[in-house]
N, C-alpha and C positions, 0 to 999 in steps of 0.2 A: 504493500500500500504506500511504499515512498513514496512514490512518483503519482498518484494517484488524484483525478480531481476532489474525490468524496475528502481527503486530507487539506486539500486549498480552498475549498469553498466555502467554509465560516470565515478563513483568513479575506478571503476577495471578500466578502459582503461585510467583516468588519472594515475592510480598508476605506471602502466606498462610502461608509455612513460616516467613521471618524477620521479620516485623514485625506479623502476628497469633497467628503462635506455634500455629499448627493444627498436630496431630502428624502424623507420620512416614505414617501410616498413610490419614491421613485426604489428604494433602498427594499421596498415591502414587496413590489412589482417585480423585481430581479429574484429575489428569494423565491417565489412562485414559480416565474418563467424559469430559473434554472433548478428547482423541484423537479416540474416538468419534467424539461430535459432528460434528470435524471432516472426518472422512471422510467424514461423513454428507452434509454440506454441499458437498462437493466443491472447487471452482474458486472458489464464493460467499461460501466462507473468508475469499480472499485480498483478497477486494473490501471493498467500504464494511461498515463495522458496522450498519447499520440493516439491512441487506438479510438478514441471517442472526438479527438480534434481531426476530424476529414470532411468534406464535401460531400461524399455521399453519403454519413449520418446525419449532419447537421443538416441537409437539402431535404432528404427524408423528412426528419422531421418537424422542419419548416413547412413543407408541404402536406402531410399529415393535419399538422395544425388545423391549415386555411380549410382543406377537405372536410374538417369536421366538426366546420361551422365558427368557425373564429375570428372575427372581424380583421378587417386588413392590418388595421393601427394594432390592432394583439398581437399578431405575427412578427411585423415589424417590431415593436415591442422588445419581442421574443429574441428576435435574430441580435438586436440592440447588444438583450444583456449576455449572449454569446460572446460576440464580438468584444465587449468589454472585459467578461471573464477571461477568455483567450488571449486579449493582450496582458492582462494584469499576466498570465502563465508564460506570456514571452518575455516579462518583464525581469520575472526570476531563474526563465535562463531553462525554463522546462519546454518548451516550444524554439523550435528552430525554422527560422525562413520569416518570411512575410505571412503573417496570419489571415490575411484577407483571400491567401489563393483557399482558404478553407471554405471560405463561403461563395457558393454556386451564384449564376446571375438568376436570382430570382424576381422579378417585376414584381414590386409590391405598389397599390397605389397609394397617394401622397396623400392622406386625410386635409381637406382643408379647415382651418382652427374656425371655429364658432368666436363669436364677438358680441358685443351689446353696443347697439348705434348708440350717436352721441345723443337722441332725443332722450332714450331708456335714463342715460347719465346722469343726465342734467333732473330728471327728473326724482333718480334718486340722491340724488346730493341733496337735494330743495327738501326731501322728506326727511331729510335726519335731525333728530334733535340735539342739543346742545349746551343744555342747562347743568347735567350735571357729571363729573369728571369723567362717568365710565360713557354718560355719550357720547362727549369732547374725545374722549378716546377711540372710540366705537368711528365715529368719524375721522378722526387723523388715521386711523385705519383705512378706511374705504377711498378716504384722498391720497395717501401715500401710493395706495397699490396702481392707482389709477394713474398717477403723474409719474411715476420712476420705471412700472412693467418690471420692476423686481420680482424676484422667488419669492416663495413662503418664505421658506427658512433664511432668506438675507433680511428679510422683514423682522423676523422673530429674532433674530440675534444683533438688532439695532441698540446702540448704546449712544447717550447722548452725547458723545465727542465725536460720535459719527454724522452730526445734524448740524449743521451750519447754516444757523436760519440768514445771518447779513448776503450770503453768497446763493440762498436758494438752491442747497444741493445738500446731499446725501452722500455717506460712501460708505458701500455694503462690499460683504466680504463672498465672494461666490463660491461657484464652484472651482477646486484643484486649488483654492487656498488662493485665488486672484481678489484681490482689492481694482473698484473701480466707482468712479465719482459721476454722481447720476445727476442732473437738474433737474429740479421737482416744480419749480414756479412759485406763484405768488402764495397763489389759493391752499394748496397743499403746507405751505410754510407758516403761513396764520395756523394754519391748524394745529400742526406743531406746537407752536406760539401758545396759542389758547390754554392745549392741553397739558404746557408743561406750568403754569400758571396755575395751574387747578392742584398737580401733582404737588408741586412745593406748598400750596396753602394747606393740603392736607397732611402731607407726611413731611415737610420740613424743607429748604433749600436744599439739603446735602443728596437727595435722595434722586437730585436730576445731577449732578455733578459727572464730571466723565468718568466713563468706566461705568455707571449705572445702568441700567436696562433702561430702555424708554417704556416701551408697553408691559403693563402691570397687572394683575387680576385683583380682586376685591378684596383680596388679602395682603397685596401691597408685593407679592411674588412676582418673578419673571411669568408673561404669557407664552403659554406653550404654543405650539404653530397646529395642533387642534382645537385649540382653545379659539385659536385667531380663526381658524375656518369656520366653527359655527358660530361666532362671531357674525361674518361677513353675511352670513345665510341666515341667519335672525333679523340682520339688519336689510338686508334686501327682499325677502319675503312677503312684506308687505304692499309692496309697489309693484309683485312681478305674477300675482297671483298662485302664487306657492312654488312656482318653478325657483329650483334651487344652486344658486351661484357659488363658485370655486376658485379661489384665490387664482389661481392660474387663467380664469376666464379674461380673467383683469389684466392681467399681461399679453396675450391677445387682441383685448381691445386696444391697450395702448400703442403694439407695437400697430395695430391696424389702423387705428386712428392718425397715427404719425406721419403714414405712408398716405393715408389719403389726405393730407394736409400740405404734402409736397416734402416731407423728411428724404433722403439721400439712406439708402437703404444699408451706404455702410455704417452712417453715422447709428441707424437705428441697431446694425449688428452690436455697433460699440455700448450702446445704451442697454439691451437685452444682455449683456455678454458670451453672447455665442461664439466658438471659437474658428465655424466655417460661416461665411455670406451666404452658402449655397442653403442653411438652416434661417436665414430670416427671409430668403424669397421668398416662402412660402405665403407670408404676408401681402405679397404683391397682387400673387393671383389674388384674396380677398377684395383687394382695391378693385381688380378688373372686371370681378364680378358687380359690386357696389356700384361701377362706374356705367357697364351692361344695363343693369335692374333701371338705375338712373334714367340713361339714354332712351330706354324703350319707353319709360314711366311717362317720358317729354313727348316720345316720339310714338306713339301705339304701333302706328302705322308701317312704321321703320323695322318691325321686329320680324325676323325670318327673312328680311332681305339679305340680296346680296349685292353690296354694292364695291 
């Protein structure tokens, strides 16, 4: 069992949660898909790593997958946390060559991201209340995520020497341990403002001081990035008729929003921290479609031609 994936696989999914800082979600998602895997593999698990890193298990049952009814984005997913796992294995020197000749060309299609137009926004912004800390809170929540397109977990692990209200920017800590400085704007910075206001009249000046958490729970503790999510989905509920919002829907809409505004799509990879362009295109097509709906909406008549 030296050599064995069943021996490296709590070490890849500790590395990925503590020392690349993949979130909670994404960390829980991998754990499953390479479950899977393994079951997949059977007995071949527990044997040499070469014997289960080939093209024709992994294609198998990549393709298996989608046969048996699994959404495109699961698949993909799937292949993701291979490919991850597999390099973290070439990382330590157990895998030799280029790890990609491992994976077969599989055409998986490109899910396009869901958003919330700017009308939905505005409207829930205008519904939130503001009177007392935890909703001053509850709103610099919903405004931060919406103005930076940050992660959960760069949200939840906000400390306030990471807040620079005079300059209107942020700096959250991402993924692979990269720091990067976000501009959040006016509206999002008042809020800030507000809520740190509230936080020093109750628990004291020292308590926003750097090096403290920003967002707190009712007990005056750091908020956990579950906490923060049914947070968001309490607070939006009410406006959406029960349909239920995900911190990540928010980054989405920002990076969509940005690009239909005229944003320069590398500046928007820089803003998202993605570490390919070819991962924020995917926002563009959103605009084209936006843009499509648009044009027919002006043009009825225009729609199905070819001109």
């Amino acid at each position: 069992m030296e050599h064995s994936a069943e021996k490296y696989l709590p070490v890849f999914l500790t590395e990925i949660a503590e020392m690349r800082r993949y979130s909670e979600q994404t960390v829980r998602a991998y754990r499953i898909d390479l479950r899977r895997f393994r079951e997949f593999c059977g007995v071949q698990f527990a044997g040499h790593i070469k014997n289960i890193a080939c093209p024709e298990i992994v294609g198998r049952f990549l393709t298996e997958s989608r046969r048996g009814g699994d959404a495109a984005r699961t698949v993909a997913r799937r292949a993701s946390a291979l490919r991850s796992f597999f390099k973290f294995l070439a990382r330590k020197g157990l895998l030799a060559g280029d790890i990609s000749d491992i994976f077969p060309s599989i055409k998986l299609p490109r899910p396009v991201p869901q958003y919330l137009t700017g009308e939905i926004m505005r409207k829930w912004f205008d519904s939130l209340p503001r009177g007392t800390v935890w909703e001053t809170r509850d709103r610099a929540l919903a405004l931060v995520f919406y103005a930076s397109g940050a992660r959960l977990a760069e949200i939840s692990g906000l400390k306030w020497d990471d807040i620079d209200l005079d300059r209107r920017q942020i700096t959250v800590l991402g993924k692979r341990n990269k720091q990067r400085v976000i501009p959040v704007g006016d509206t999002a910075a008042e809020g800030f403002a507000e809520y740190k206001k509230l936080v020093m009249g109750m628990y004291g000046a020292e308590r926003t001081d750097p090096g403290q958490p920003v967002f707190l729970n009712r007990r005056g503790h750091p908020l956990h990035s579950r906490s923060i999510s049914r947070i968001l989905n309490k607070c939006f509920m009410p406006i959406s008729g029960g349909a239920r919002l995900h911190p990540h829907l928010l980054r989405h809409t920002f990076a969509t929003h940005m690009i239909d505004n005229g944003a320069d799509v590398m500046a928007v990879k820089e803003f998202l921290g993605h570490v390919a362009v070819g991962t924020t295109q995917i926002y563009t097509h959103v605009s084209g479609e936006y843009l499509k709906k648009t044009y027919n909406r002006a043009f009825p008549r225009a729609e199905g031609e070819n001109t």
